[in-house]
Structure formats: C-alpha cells, structure tokens
N, C-alpha and C positions, 0 to 999 in steps of 0.2 A: 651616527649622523655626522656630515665632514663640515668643518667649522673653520675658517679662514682668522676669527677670531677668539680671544679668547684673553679674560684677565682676571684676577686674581689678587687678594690680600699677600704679603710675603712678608715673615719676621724679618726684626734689621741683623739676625745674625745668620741669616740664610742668603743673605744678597752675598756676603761674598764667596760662599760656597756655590751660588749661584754661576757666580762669575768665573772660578776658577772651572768649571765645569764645560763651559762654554767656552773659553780659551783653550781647554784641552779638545775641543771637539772642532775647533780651525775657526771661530766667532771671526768676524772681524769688526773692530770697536770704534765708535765713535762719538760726538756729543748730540745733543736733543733737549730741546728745549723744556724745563723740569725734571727732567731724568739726572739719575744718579750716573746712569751709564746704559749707551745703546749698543747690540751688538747684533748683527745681519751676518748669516750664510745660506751659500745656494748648495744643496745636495739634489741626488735622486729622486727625493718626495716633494722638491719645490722650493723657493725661497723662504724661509723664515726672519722676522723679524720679532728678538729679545729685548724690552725696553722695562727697564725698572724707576718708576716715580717714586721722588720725593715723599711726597702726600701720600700717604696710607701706612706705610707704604707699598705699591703694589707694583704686580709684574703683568704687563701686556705682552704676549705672543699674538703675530699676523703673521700673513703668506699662506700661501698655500700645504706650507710643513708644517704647519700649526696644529694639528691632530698629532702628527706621528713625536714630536716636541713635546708637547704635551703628556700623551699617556708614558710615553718611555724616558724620558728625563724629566721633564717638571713635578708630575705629579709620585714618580715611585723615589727620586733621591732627595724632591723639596716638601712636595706637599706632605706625603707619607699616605695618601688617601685617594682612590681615584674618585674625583667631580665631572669629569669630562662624561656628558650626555646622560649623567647622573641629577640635573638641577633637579627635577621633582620629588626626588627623594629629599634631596639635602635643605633644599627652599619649596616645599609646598603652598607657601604662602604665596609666590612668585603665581602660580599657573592658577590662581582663584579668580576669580570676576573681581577686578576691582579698577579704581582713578589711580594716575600717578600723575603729580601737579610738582613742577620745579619752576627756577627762575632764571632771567641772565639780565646780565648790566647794574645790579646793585653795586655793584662796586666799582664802575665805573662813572667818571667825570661825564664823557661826554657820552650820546644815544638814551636811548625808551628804558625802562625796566619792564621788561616780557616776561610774562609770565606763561606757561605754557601747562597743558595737561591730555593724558591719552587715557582710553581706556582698554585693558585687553580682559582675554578671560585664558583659559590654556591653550586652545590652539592658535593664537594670537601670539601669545608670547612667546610658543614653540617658535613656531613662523619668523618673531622678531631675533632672536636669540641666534637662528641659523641663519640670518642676515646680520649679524656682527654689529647690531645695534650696542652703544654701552653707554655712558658717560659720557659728555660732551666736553668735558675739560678736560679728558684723557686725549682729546684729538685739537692738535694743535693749525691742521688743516681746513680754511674755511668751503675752500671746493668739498674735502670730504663730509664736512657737516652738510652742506645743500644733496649734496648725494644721499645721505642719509636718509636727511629730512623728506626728502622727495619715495624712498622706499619704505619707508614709516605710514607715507600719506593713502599711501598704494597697498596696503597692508590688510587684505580684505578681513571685515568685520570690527577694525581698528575704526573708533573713534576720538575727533581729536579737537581741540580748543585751544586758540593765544590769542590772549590779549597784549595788545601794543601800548603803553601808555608814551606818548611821546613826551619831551621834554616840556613841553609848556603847559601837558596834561598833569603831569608826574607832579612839577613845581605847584601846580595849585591844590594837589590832593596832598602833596605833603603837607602844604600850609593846613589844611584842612584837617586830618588828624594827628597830627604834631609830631609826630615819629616814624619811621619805616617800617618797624615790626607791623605796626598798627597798619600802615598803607601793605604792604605783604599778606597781612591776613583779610584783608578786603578783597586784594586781587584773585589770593588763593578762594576764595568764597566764589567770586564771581565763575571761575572757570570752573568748580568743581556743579556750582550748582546749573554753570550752561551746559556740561557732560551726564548731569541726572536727567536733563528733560531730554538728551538721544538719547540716553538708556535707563529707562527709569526701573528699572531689575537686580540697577549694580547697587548693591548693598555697601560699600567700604572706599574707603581714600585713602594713601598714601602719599605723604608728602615728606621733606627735608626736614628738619627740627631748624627751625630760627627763632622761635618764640614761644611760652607758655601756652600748654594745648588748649588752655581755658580760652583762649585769647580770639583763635583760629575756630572754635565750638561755637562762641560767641559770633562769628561770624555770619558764619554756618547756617546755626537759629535762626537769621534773618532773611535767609532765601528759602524761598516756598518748596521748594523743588529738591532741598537737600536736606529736610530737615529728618530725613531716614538715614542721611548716608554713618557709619560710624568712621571715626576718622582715627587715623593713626599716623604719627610725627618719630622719625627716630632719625640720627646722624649715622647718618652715610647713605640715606635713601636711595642713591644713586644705586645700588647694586642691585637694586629692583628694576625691571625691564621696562616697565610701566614707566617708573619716575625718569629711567634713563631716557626712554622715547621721547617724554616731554621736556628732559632737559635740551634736546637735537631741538627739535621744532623752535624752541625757546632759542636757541642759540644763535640758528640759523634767521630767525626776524629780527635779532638785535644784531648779527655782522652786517646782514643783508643794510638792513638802516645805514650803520655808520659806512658803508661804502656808499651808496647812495647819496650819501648828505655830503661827504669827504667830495665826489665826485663835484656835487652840485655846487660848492661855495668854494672850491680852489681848495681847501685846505684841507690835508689827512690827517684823522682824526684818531690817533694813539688812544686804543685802552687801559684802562686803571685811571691813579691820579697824581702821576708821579709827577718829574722835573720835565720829561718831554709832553704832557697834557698840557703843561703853562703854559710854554711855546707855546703849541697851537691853538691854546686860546686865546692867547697873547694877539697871534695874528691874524686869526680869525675876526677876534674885536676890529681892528686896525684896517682889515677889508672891510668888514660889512654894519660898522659899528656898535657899540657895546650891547643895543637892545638884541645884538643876535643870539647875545650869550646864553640867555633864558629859552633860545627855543632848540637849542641844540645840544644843555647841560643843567645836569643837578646841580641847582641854584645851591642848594643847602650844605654843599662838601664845603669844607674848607679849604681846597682850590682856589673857589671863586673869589676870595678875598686876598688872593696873590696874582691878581691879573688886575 
C-alpha cells in the first residue's frame, strides 16, 4: 500500500545514526519548528521529507519517497523491524470498532477548548492511515490541518463529533466544576456519549490520559447512551488513528476560532501563554475594553493577572 506518510517512535541514540545516514545519502538539512533536525531530498522515487521531534521522540518521513525511505533505510538500519503496511499485525487494537476523543486549546490563553472525537472500525482506519492522517501537533501547518480535517470528514463510514466550548462558555463551566481535569472529563463524556447514539454497536473509547480513569467513568455513568461503552486512557493516545483523527478536527476548530476572532477584533491572537499572549492581550483590552477579555480567554490561567 503507497503511503506519502509515515511516523514513528525513534531512541535518542538512533537520531544521530539517523542523521549521519542521511547526510551520506545527499539529506539537505535544515530547521523546523520542534524538530531536532529537518532534512529533504529529491531522488527518482520522489521527494522525501526526514523530520525528527523533540517529543517522543519521533521521526516523520513525507513525499512521495516515503515507502521507498521507509522499508530500505528506516525500517532495516533504525527500526530493525518492518511496520510499514504491517499495522494490523503490530496494533490490532487500532483496526477494532472503536471512539477516539482528543482536545486542543487547553493550554492556551487565548480561543475555545475543543474537544473532538471519531469513530472508525478497520476499513476506516485502513482508509485513514493511507491518507496520512497522524497527530495534529506533529503538523505545524494550519492549511494542512483544514486539509486534513476536511478528508477525515469525507472518510466514508467515519463518524465524528466537536464540541466548541467558547471562552465565555469554557470560563463559566470552569467556575463550575473547579478544575480542568474535571471540565475535560465532562467534555470527553459529552462527545463520547454524542458518537454512541450514531453508532450504538461501538463497544470501546479511546482517549489521551489527563486524569484518573475513575474520574472520566464517572462521567461516563451519566450519559444514557454510553453507559456500554468500556473506556480506555493511556499516554500517547495519539498513535491511535481514531484518537489521531479527532485530534485534526479538534485542532482544525480551535485554529479556525482564533483566526476568525484575530481577524474580527484587529488583534492576532499568539498561541500558548507566554510574553507575546500579554501583548495581545494587553491590546486587545486597550481596543475593545477589559470586558473583552473573558470572551476571547481562559479567565483562570495566570496570564490574566498580568494584563
């Protein structure tokens, strides 16, 4: 099966074997944002592009060399093992009927926390998998997340659920159950138990670990509709196609937001909470006054008490 994409876990003492590998084979190297080190060539099979993250840490291969990259250098001098169109062997759990429910924007000042979730079964995930669905913070491209998200949507038999909470929604449900975990396992509840009543067949869920699974169970219990489903929590969810599809969706309504809002009130709206967040909250306040601040940011970060 030819795959354009393709990522993988890598030890930290393989990245520079990695790299020396790729230097002898004419790489040409450059920087990327999170990456340890990017490096692009074009041969006879196609462009390839080699990017090793930080986080994991793992290695992303794209282009259209990404099969021939793959089985004859990645997988026989790093991996030691061929993966490549191998997933059901190796992750049978991936190609089962199941939910995959992720987030985006908890850790950011300003926009929603979106919560998102898909549902596949095996030819779903096949299907996703050859469309170069992965992680949505492996791609540092907002056009390519709406690409994504739009071939996800389009993904026959794929069913899918996001909830948007907006800032001025978000700020009165945090006041409301006192903590984030606690608002996370609400939202995860909500989406898991809107995706049982379109498929009330799928037995199981899939999510990211952020909190005690008693917690997310608990939530669970309270909707009508899921109180079948078994749930399962582990770190790194994302390597699940399911959880990966819903992190895209999820990603792509919280960029989509903050372009929209940036657009709508003059002011561009920097992700995370760092020293450029102030800024513009700073002048954001200053255009539209301080009451703006609660409909466009998580009142509760400690940001807001630096503006």
């Amino acid at each position: 099966m030819a795959t354009n994409t393709y990522t993988t876990k890598i030890a930290p003492k393989d990245i520079p074997k990695l790299k020396a590998i790729c230097e002898e084979r004419g790489f040409e190297f450059g920087e990327k944002q999170w990456a340890i080190w990017h490096a692009k060539k074009k041969d006879s099979s196609g462009v390839v592009n080699v990017t090793v993250y930080e986080k994991g840490p793992k290695v992303l291969v794209q282009g259209k060399g990404t099969e021939d990259f793959v089985r004859f250098i990645l997988e026989p001098e790093i991996i030691g093992e061929a993966r490549l169109g191998n997933e059901e062997i190796l992750m049978p759990e991936m190609f089962e009927p199941h939910f995959g429910v992720d987030e985006s924007g908890k850790g950011d000042f300003f926009g929603p926390l979106v919560i998102a979730g898909a549902y596949v079964n095996k030819e779903i995930s096949r299907d996703l998998l050859e469309k170069g669905v992965m992680d949505s913070k492996r791609i540092s491209s907002s056009g390519r997340i709406k690409k994504l998200a739009g071939i996800i949507r389009g993904v026959r038999g794929l069913e899918w659920e996001v909830i948007s909470l907006k800032p001025e929604k978000y700020n009165e449900l945090y006041t409301k159950f006192g903590n984030l975990n606690r608002l996370l396992a609400w939202g995860h509840a909500k989406v898991i138990s809107s995706l049982a009543e379109k498929v009330p067949s799928c037995p199981s869920a899939l999510s990211d670990q952020f909190a005690r699974k008693e917690l997310l169970e608990g939530m669970l219990n309270r909707e009508t509709s899921a109180k079948h489903i078994e749930l399962t929590q582990r770190t790194k969810g994302e390597s699940d196609v399911a959880v990966a599809a819903a992190s895209i969706l999820a990603r792509e309504a919280f960029v989509s937001w903050i372009d929209r809002t940036s657009e709508a009130g003059g002011v561009a709206l920097p992700l995370g909470a760092g020293e450029n967040v102030i800024e513009a909250a700073k002048e954001m306040k200053s255009k539209h006054g301080s009451e703006m601040l609660s409909k466009v940011a998580k009142m509760h970060f400690k940001t807001a008490g630096l503006i």
